[in-house]
C-alpha positions in Angstrom: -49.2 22.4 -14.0 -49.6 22.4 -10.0 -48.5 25.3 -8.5 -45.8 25.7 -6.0 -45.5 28.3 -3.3 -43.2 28.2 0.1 -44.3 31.4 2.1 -42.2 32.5 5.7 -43.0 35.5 7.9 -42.4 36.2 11.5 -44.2 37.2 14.7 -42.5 39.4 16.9 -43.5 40.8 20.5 -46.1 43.1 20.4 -45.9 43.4 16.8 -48.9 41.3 15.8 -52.3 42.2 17.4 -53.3 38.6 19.0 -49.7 37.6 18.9 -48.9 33.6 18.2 -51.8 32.7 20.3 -54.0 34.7 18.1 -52.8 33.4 15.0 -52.9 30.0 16.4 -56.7 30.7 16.6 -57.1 31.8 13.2 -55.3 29.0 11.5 -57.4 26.4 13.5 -60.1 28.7 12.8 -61.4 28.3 16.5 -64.2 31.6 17.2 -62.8 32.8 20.1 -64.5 36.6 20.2 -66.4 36.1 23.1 -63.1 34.4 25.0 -61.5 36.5 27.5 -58.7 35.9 29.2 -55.8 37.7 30.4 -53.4 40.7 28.5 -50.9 39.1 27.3 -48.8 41.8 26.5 -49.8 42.2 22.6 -52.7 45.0 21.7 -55.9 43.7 21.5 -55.5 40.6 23.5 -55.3 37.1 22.2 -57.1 37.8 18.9 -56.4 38.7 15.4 -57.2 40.9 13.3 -57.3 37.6 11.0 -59.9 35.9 13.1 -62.2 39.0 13.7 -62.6 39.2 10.4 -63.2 35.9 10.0 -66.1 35.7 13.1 -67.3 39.2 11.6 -68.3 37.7 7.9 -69.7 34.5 9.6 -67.4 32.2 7.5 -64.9 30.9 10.7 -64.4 27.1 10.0 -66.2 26.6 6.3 -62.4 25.9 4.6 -61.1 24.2 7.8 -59.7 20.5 6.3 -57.6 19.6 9.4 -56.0 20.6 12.6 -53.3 19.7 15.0 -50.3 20.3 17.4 -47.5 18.8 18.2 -44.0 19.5 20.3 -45.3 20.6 23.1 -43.1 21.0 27.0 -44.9 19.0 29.2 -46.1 21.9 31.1 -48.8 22.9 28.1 -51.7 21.2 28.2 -52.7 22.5 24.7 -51.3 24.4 21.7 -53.5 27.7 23.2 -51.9 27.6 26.5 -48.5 27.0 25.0 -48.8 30.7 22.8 -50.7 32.6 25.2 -47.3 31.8 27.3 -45.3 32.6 24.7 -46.7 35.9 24.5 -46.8 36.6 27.7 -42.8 35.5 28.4 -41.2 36.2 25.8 -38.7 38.7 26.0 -39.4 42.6 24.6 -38.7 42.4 21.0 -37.8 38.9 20.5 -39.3 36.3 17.8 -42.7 34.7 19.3 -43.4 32.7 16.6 -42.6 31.8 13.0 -45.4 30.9 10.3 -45.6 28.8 7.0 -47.7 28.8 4.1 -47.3 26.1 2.1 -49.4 25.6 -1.1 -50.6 22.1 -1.7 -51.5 20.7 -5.2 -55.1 20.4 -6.3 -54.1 18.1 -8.6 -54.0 15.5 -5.6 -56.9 13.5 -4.2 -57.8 14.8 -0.8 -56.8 12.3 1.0 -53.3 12.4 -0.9 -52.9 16.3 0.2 -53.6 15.4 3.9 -51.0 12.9 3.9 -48.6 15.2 2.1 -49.5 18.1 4.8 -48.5 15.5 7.5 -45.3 14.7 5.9 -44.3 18.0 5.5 -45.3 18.7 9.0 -42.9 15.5 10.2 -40.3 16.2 8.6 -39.4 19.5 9.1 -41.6 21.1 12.1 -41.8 17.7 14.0 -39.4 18.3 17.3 -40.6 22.0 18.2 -43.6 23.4 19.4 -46.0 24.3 16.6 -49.3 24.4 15.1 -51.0 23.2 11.9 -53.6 23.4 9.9 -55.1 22.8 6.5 -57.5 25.0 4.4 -59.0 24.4 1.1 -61.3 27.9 0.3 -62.4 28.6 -3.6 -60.7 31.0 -5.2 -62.0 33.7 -7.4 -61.2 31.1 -10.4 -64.1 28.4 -8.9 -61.4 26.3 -7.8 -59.6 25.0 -5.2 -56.9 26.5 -3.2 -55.0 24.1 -1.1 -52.5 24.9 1.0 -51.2 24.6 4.8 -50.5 26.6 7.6 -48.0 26.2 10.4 -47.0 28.6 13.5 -43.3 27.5 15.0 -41.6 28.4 18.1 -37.8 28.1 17.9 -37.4 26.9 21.7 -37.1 23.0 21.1 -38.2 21.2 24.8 -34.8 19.6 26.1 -37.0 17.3 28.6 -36.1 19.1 31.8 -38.8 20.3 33.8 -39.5 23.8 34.0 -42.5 26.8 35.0 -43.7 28.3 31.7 -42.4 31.8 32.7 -38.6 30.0 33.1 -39.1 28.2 29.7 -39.1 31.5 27.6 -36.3 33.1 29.6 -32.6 33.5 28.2 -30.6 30.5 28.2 -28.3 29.1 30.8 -24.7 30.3 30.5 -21.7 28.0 32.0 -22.4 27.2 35.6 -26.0 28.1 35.8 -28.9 25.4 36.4 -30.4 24.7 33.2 -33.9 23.9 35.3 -34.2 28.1 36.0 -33.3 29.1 32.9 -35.3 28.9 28.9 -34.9 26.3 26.6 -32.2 27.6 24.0 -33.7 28.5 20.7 -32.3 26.7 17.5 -31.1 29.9 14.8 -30.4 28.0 12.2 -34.3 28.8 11.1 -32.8 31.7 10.3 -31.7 33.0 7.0 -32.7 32.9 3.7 -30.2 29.6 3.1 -32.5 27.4 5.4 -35.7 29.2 3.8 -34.4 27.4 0.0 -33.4 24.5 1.9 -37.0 23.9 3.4 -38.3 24.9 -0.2 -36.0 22.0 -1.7 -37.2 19.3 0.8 -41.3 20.2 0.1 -40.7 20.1 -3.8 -39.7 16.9 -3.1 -42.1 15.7 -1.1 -44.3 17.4 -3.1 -43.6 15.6 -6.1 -43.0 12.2 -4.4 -46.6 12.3 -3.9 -47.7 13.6 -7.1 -45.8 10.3 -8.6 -47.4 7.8 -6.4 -50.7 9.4 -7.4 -49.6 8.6 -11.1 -49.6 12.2 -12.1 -47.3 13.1 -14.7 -47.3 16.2 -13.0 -43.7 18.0 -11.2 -42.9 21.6 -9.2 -39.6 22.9 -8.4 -38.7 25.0 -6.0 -36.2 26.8 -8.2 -36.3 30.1 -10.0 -37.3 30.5 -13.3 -33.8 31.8 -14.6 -32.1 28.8 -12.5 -34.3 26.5 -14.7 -33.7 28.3 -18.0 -37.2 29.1 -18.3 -37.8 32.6 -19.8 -41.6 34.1 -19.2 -43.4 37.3 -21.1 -44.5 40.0 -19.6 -48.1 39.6 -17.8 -51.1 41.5 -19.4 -52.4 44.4 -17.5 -55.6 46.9 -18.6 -58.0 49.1 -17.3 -61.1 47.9 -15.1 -63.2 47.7 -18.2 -60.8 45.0 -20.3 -60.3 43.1 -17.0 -62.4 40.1 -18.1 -60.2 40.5 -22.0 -56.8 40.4 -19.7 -58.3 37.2 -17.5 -58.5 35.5 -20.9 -55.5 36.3 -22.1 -53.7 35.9 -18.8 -55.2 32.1 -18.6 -54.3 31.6 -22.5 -50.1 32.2 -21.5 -50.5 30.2 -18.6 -51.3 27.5 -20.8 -48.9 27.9 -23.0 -46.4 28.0 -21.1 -47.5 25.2 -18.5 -46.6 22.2 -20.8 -42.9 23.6 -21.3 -42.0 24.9 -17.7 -43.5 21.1 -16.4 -41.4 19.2 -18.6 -38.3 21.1 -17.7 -40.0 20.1 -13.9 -40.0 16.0 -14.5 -36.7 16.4 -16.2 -35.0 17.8 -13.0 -37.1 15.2 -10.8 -36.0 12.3 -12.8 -32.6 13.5 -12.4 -32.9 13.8 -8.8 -34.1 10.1 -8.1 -31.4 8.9 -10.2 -29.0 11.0 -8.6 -29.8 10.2 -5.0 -31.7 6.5 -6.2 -34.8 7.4 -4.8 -36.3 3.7 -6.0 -38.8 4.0 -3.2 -41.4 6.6 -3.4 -43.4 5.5 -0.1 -43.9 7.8 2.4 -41.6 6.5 4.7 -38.5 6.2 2.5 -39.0 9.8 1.3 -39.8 11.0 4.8 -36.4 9.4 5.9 -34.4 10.9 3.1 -35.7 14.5 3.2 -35.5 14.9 6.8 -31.4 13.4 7.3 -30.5 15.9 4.5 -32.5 18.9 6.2 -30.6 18.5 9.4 -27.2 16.9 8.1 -25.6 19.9 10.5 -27.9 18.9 13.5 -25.5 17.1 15.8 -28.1 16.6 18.7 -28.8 13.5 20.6 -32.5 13.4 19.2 -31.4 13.7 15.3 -28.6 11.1 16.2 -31.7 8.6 17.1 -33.5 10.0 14.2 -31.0 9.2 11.8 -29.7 5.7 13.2 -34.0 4.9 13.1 -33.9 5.9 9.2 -31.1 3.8 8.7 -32.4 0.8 10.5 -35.9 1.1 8.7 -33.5 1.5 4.8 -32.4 -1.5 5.8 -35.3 -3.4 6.6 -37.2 -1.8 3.4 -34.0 -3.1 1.3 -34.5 -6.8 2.7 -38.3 -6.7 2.3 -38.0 -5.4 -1.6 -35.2 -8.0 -2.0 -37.2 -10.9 -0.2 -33.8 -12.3 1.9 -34.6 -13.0 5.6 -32.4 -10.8 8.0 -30.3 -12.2 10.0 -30.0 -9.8 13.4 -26.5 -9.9 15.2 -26.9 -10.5 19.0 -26.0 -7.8 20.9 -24.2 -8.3 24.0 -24.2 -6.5 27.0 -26.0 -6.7 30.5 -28.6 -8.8 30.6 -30.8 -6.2 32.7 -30.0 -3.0 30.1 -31.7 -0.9 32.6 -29.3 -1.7 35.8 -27.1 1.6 36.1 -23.8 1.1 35.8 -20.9 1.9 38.5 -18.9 4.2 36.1 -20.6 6.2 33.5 -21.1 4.1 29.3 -19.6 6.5 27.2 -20.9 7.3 24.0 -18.9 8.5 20.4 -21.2 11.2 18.4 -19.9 10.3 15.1 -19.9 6.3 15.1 -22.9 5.9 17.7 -21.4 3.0 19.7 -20.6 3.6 23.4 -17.9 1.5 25.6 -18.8 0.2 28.8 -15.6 0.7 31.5 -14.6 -3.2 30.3 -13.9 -2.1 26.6 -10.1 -1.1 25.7 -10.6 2.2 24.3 -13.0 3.6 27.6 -12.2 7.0 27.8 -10.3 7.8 24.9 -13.5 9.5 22.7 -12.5 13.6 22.5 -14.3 15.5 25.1 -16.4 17.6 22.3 -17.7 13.9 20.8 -18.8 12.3 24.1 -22.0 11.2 25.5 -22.8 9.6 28.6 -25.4 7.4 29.6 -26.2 5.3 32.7 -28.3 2.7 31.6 -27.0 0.6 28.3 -31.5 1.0 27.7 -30.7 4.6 27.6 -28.0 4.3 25.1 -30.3 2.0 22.8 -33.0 4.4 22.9 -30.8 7.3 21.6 -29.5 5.1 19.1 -26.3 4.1 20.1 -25.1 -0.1 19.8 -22.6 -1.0 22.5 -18.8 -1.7 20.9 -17.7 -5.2 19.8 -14.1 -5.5 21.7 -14.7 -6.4 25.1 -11.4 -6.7 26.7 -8.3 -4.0 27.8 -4.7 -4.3 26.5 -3.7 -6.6 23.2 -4.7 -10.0 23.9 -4.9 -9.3 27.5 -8.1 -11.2 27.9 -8.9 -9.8 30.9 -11.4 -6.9 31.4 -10.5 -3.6 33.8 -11.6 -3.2 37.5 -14.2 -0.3 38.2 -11.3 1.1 40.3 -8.3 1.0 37.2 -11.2 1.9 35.2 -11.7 5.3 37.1 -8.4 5.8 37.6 -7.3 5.6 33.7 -10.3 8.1 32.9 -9.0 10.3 35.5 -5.6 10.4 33.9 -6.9 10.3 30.3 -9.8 13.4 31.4 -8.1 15.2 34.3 -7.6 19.3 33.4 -5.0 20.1 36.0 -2.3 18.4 34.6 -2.4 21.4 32.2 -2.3 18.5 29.3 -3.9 19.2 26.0 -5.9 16.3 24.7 -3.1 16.1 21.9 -1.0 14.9 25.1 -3.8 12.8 27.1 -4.3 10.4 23.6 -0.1 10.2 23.2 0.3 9.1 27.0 -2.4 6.9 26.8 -0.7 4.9 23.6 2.8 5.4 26.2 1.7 3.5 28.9 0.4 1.1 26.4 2.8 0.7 24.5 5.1 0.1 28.3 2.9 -2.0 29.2 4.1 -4.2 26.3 7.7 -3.1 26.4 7.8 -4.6 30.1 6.5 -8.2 29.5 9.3 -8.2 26.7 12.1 -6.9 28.8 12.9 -4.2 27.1 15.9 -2.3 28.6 15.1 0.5 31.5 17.6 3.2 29.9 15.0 3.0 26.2 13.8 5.7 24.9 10.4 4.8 25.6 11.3 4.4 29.3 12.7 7.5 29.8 9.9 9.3 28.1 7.4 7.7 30.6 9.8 8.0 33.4 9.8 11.9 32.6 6.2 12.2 32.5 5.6 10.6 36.2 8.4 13.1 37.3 6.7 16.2 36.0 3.1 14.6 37.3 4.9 13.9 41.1 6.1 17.3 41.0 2.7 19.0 39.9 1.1 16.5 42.9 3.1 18.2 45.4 1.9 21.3 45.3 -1.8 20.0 44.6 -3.2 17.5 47.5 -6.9 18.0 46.2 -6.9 17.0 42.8 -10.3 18.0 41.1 -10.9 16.3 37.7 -13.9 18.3 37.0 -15.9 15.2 36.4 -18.0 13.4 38.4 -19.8 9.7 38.8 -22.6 10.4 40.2 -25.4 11.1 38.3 -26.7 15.1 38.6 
């Protein structure tokens, strides 16, 4: 039966001799006891306790499988730079660092485990700063024990350029240049929900691999009482019996493997059936672990991530079914990368984005915007540009840059004192007058008064307001 084991801890300020830096070291198994280098404001400098010991017994590097980094600001031009900042910035008593442990099965090839250690590593850790490694030391048993290591900061870089010492400071509130402040850290790594949630997607994974290796072989990440698995009490003894209690410890384990793994394939068959996992291949299962992980993430990179998942199910689904696709031409600028006069805005939730020619430009809630210059940088983040090219109902005829601006204006202005409730109802009104006037419909309707009204109350407001600030701007900060 392979074993399964998801471990989390924490490294704090000054709470770790070495810090994140240090630990760094020791999971990469790097000797650094003759490196020096600056305090960095954690007892005993930038190593571990972990890593003396290691350079002390002469053994540093012997279970070392692989190593790597990822996630990095553009200022660090290494994973050691990166947590010796980290240590040295981060504010008195916050959370440096956060480590995994992650056991991998022996019962894969080695080969297989590396992969699985990089898909686990993709998925989840992928978009922050971290560090990885993977370690494969003999137990007491003679065998192999598997598993990997990773060391996570929680600040994920947001592209704009700052000094290390800024990048760990607190974040920007409302009016504040982002560029002097830290990068906001993501808490949703906390809790013990997100802790079974990462535990759910590696038994997956986990066992993904383990079926393309043709093992009959399953873990789950749930408890034995969830599973309806019921377990005797362990054998203990005195130091004399200890090798009679080994025996007998190995003898249940046996035992019990064959019953607690069935019950394991039962609840993985039922999960590929119940979400149709048909495709086992790294990819597919990469893609499907990672959207469910961060389903709640609504940022512009796990937009991209997701729209790129879907794009690659789609071309896995024609290449299993053998049917050539068939690729809709897109339309738009010829140059995508010209900048456009007024601002392509962008819908979160459908991932299409109107250019000022399209009807509904303007009319996507505040909170669901996005707004790119360049119809390139809207592809990039995953976007595809709107189908309906033309304002007003069989009006043919595209809007102006100026009668573009101006409808935003209206539609986005905040001194009108207008919820958005009543920006979305006046924009359907002067639509729907617009109409109403090509079919000579009486001036004393009921439509007409209600938009005669509304200019009334907005003359009025004008007149005590020469200097009418929107809050929004066209030119690009």
């Amino acid at each position: 039966m392979a074993l399964f084991h998801v471990e989390a801890d924490v490294i704090g300020k000054g709470t770790a001799r070495g810090g994140s830096q240090g630990f760094a070291a020791y999971i990469a198994r790097e000797d650094i006891s003759a490196e020096v280098t600056e305090d960095v404001g954690t007892e005993g400098g930038n190593t571990t306790h972990h890593a003396r010991y290691l350079v002390r017994e002469g053994k540093a590097g012997d279970d070392l499988v692989a190593t790597g980094s990822g996630g990095l600001p553009s200022w660090a031009t290494d994973a050691a730079m990166f947590w010796q900042a980290a240590d040295r910035y981060e504010r008195k008593n916050a959370t440096v660092a956060r480590t995994y442990q992650v056991t991998l099965p022996r019962e894969l090839s080695p080969e297989a485990r590396l992969e699985l250690a990089q898909d686990i590593t993709e998925t989840f850790f992928a978009q922050y700063p971290h560090t990885w490694a993977v370690h494969n030391p003999t137990g007491s048993d003679g065998q192999e024990q598997p598993h990997l290591h990773v060391v996570l900061s929680e600040r994920r870089d947001d592209r704009i350029p700052r000094t290390p010492q800024a990048y760990f400071r607190r974040t920007a509130t409302a009016g504040q240049d982002p560029a002097a402040y830290g990068v906001r850290k993501d808490r949703s790594w906390h809790g013990k929900a997100r802790l079974c949630d990462l535990r759910a997607g590696v038994a997956t994974l986990t066992n993904a691999a383990l079926s393309r290796e043709g093992q009959a072989i399953a873990v789950s990440h749930q408890s034995l009482e969830a599973r309806g698995i019921m377990r005797g009490s362990l054998v203990y003894g005195g130091v004399k019996a200890k090798e009679a209690i080994l025996k007998e410890r190995q003898a249940s384990r046996e035992e019990r493997a064959a019953e607690e793994n069935a019950a394991n394939l039962a609840a993985w068959r039922a999960q590929r059936d119940r979400y149709k996992l048909t495709d086992l291949s790294r990819e597919a299962i990469v893609d499907h672990v990672r959207d469910r992980f961060w389903l709640r993430d609504t940022s512009p990179a796990r937009e991209q991530e997701r729209h790129a998942s879907m794009g690659r199910a789609i071309e896995r689904a024609y290449g299993q079914t053998g049917r050539e696709r068939h690729l809709q031409r897109e339309e738009g600028s010829e140059d995508l990368t010209r900048r456009w006069e007024l601002p392509l805005i962008g819908n979160r939730k459908s991932l299409i984005y109107h250019t000022f020619h399209h009807k509904n430009y303007g009319e996507v809630h505040p909170k669901n915007q996005v707004w790119f210059w360049t119809e390139q940088d809207a592809r990039d983040a995953g976007y595809r540009r709107a189908a309906n090219e033309h304002y007003g109902p069989g009006s043919g005829q595209p809007m102006s840059v100026e009668e573009a601006s101006r409808r935003l204006r209206d539609l986005q202005g905040t001194k009108g004192g207008q919820p958005w409730g009543a920006q979305r109802w006046l924009a359907r009104l002067l639509a729907h007058a617009a109409c109403a006037e090509g079919q000579h419909t009486p001036a004393g309707s009921a439509l007409h008064v209600r938009l005669r009204d509304w200019e009334t109350a907005q003359t009025r407001d004008r007149s005590h307001e020469h200097d009418r600030d929107t809050g929004y701007s066209w030119e690009r900060s």
